[in-house]
C-alpha atoms as one frame of an Amber mdcrd trajectory, in Angstrom:
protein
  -6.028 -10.623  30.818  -9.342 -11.732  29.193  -9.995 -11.147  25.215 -12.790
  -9.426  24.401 -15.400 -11.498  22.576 -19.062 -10.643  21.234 -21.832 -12.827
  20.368 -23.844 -12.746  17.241 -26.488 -10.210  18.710 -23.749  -8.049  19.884
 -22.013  -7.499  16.575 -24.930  -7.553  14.638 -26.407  -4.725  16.738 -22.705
  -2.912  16.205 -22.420  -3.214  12.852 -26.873  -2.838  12.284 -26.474  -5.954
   9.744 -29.251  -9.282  10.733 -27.172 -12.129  12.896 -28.630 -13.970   9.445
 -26.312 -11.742   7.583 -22.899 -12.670   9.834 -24.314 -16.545   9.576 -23.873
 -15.391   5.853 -20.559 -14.189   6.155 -19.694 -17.722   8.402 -20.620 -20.026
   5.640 -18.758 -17.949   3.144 -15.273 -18.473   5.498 -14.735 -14.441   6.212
 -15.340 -15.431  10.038 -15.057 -18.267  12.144 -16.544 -18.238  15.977 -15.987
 -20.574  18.231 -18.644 -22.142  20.175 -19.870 -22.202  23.366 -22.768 -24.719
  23.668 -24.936 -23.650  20.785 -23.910 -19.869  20.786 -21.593 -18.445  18.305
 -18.337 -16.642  20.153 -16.811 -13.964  18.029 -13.016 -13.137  18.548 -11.479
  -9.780  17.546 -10.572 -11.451  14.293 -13.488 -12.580  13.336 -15.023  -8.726
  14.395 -12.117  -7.458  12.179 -13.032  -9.377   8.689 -16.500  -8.841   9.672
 -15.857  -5.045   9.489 -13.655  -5.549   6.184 -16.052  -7.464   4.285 -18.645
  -4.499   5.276 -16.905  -1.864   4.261 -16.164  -4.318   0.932 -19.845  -4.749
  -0.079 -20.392  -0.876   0.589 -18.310  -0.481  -1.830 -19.552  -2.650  -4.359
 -16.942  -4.816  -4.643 -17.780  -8.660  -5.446 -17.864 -11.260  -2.755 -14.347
 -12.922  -4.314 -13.032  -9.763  -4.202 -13.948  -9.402  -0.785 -12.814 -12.458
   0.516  -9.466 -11.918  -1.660  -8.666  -8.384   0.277  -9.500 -10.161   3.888
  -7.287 -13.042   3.200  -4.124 -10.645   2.271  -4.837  -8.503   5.323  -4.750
 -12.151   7.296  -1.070 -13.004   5.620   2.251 -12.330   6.643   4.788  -9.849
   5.790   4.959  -5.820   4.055   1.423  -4.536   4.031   2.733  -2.456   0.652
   1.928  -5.349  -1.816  -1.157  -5.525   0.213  -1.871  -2.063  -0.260  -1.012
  -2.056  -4.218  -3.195  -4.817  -4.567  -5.962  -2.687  -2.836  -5.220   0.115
  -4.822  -5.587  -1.978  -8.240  -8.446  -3.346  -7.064 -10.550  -0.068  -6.209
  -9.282   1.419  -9.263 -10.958  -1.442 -11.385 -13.506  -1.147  -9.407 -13.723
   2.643 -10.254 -13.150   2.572 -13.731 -16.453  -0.463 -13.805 -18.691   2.558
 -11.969 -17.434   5.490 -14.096 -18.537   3.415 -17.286 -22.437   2.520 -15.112
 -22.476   6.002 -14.622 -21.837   7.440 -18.310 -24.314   4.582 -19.377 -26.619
   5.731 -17.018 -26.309   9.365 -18.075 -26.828   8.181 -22.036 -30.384   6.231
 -20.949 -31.288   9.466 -19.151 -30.925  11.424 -22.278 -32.503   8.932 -24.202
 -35.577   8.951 -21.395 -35.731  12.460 -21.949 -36.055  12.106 -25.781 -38.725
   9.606 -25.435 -40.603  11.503 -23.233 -40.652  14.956 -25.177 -41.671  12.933
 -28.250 -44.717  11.284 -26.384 -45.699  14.960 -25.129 -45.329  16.109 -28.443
 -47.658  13.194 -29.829 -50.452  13.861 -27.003 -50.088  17.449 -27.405 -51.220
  17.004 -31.002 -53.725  14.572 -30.020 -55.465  16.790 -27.700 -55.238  19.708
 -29.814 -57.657  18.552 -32.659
C-alpha cells in the first residue's frame, strides 16, 4: 500500500492558497516535504498542519498561536488537555474581538457625530 502524497500545486489548488504561501508555511516549520529532485513531496502530515494552520489564520489567531495548537495536535497522549488548551485559546481570542468590535461600534458613533456636525456647518453655509 502506497501513501498518498501531493505536490505543492496540488495542495495549493486544494486549499486555493499561492504554492508561495505553503513555501511560507515551510520556512515557518508547520510542514516539512520531502524532496524528490527539486520538487516538494507533501505527506498527509504535512497536508494535515497545512489545513490546521488555515483554519488558524481564518480565525485570526497569531502565527505563535498557530504553530502552538499544531505542535499539541503532533504530541502524544489525551487529546483533553489539548482540547482545554484550544478552548482557552479561542476564548482569548474571543474576548480580544468582542473588545475590536465594541471599539469599532464607539468610532462609528463618533463618525456619525462628526458627520451630522459637518452637515450642520454646510447647511448653514449654504443657507446665507
Amino acid at each position: 500500500m502506497t501513501d498518498t502524497t501531493w505536490t505543492i500545486s496540488e495542495l495549493a489548488q486544494e486549499f486555493s492558497i499561492t504554492p508561495r504561501t505553503i513555501r511560507f508555511y515551510e520556512d515557518q516549520g508547520i510542514v516539512s516535504p520531502s524532496r524528490d529532485g527539486r520538487n516538494r513531496v507533501y505527506q498527509a502530515r504535512d497536508r494535515t498542519r497545512l489545513k490546521l494552520a488555515l483554519r488558524g489564520k481564518r480565525l485570526g489567531l497569531q502565527l505563535s498561536e498557530i504553530l502552538s495548537l499544531i505542535d499539541m495536535y503532533d504530541g502524544p497522549g489525551d487529546t483533553t488537555a489539548q482540547l482545554r488548551h484550544y478552548m482557552t485559546v479561542l476564548a482569548k481570542h474571543r474576548d480580544v474581538l468582542e473588545q475590536q468590535r465594541r471599539d469599532l461600534e464607539e468610532t462609528l458613533k463618533e463618525i456619525d457625530v462628526q458627520q451630522k456636525e459637518c452637515e450642520a456647518l454646510l447647511a448653514r453655509r449654504t443657507a446665507r
